[in-house]
N, C-alpha and C positions, 0 to 999 in steps of 0.2 A: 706322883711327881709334883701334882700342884702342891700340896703339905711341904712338900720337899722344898720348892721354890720361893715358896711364900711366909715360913716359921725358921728359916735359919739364918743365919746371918753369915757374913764373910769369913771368920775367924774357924767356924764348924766345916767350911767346905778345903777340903786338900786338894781335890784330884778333879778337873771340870774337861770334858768330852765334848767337840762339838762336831756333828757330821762324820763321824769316828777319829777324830784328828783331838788328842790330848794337847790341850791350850795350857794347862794348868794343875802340876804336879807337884805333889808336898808343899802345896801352899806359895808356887811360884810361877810368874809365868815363861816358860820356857822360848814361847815363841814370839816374843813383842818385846823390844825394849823401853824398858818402862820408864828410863831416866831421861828419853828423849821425847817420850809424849808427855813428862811432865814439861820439858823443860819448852814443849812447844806450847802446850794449853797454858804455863805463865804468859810468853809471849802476846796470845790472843786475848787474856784477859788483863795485860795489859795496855795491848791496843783498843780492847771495847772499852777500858775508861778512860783513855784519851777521847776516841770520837765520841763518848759520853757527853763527857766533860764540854768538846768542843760544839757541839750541836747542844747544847742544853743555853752554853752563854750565847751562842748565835741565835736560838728562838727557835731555831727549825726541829722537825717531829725526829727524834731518834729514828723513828721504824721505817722513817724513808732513806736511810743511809743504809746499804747491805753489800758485807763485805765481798769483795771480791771473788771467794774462793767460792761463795754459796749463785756466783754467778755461771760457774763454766761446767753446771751441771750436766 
């Protein structure tokens, strides 16, 4: 399995099983909408270069700013 996990790349795997629940058949994922995690990780990455941006011309350290979502753990 490690050979398996660690010599193939995305394009070779079709069919991915996890805890016996098929996530990913004929190279698709069935169970995840993919156009809306894209369209949410655009959002966040375009909110980390805003507060980039804005904490970089204010002086203050980036890694003392943490977003909201990673607070209500």
């Amino acid at each position: 399995m490690r050979f398996l996990a660690t010599n193939t790349n995305h394009v070779e795997v079709s069919d991915s099983m996890i805890a016996g629940n098929l996530i990913r058949r004929d190279g698709q994922f069935g169970t995840i909408d993919e156009e809306a995690i894209i369209a949410r990780v655009s959002e966040r990455v375009t909110q980390f270069g805003d507060r980039f941006e804005e904490t970089r011309v204010s002086g203050k350290l980036h890694v003392n700013v943490v977003h909201e979502c990673f607070t209500k753990i």
